[in-house]
N, C-alpha and C positions, 0 to 999 in steps of 0.2 A: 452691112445692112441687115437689116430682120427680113424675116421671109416675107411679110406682110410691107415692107418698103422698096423690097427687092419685084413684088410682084406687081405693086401700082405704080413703080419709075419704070415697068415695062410697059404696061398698059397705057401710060401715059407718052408712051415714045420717048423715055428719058433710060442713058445708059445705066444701068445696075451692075452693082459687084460682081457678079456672073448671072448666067442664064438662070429665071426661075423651073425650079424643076417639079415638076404634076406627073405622076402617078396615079391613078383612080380618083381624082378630085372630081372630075363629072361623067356621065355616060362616055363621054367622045375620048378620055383618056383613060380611062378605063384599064384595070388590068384584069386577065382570065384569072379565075380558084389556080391552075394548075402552075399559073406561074410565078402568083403569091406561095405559093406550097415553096417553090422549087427554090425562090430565092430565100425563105423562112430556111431552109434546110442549107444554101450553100451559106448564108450567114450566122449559123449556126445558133441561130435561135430556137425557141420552144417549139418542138410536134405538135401541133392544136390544128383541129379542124379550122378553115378558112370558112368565115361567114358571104354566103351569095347574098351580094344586093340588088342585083338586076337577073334575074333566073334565064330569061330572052337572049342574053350574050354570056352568062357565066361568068360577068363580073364579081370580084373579090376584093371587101373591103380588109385595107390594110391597116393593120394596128397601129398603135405607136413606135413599139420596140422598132416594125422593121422601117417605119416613117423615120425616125431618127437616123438609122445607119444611113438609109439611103439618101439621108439630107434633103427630103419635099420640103417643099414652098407653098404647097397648095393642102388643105384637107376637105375631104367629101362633106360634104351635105346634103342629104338623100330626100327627098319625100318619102314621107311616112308607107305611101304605098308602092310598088313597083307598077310596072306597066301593064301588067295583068289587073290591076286595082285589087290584087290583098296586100293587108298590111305585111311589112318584113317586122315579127313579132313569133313569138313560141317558137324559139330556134330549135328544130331536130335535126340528128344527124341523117345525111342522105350519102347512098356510094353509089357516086359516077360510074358510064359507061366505059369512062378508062381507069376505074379502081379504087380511084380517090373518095376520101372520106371525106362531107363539108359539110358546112350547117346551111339551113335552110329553110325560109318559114315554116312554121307551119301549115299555114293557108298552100302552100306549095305542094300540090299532090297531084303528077303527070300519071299519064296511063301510060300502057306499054300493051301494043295488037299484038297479035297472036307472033308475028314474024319479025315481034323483037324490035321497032320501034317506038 
C-alpha cells in the first residue's frame, strides 16, 4: 500500500499493510526540535538546524531525508501563521535554553526578565 492508501483504509476502519506512522503531521503528533536533532544525528544524517513550527511546544518540522528513513505516512501542513499569529517566514537561527541551535521565525522574538526567564 502507499502511505496515502495505508492511511484512508485506516481511517476508514479497513485493515492496512501495517500501522500508518505520523510523526509531526499535526500539533497533536508533533515532535520537539531536540528530538528531531537527536534522531537527525543517531541516523546519521546532515547537522542542520531543525526549523520550529509551533514555537508554544517547540515543535520541529521534519524533512524529508529523515521522513523517509523513518518510513511516515503522514506529512505536516501547517498554517502559514503559528499560534501567536506571526507568520513562520525569515528563518533565523535561535539557541535554545538547552544549547541547541534551530531556526525560527523571524517574527519570533521572546524576551528574557532580569532572572532568566
Amino acid at each position: 500500500m502507499t502511505s496515502q492508501e495505508r492511511l484512508h483504509a485506516s481511517l476508514d476502519h479497513r485493515a492496512p499493510d501495517r500501522v500508518p506512522i505520523d510523526f509531526g503531521g499535526t500539533m497533536v503528533t508533533g515532535i520537539h526540535v531536540s528530538c528531531v536533532a537527536a534522531l537527525r544525528d543517531h541516523y546519521g544524517l546532515e547537522r542542520r538546524p531543525v526549523r520550529i513550527h509551533d514555537p508554544g511546544q517547540m515543535l520541529g518540522i521534519i524533512d524529508d531525508d529523515l521522513r523517509t528513513i523513518l518510513g511516515l505516512d503522514v506529512v505536516g501542513v501547517f498554517a502559514r501563521k503559528t499560534r501567536y499569529g506571526f507568520p513562520n517566514e525569515n528563518w533565523r537561527e535561535v539557541r535554545l535554553p538547552w544549547g541547541q541551535v534551530a531556526l525560527a521565525s523571524g517574527h519570533f522574538r521572546p524576551s528574557v526578565d532580569p532572572n532568566g526567564d
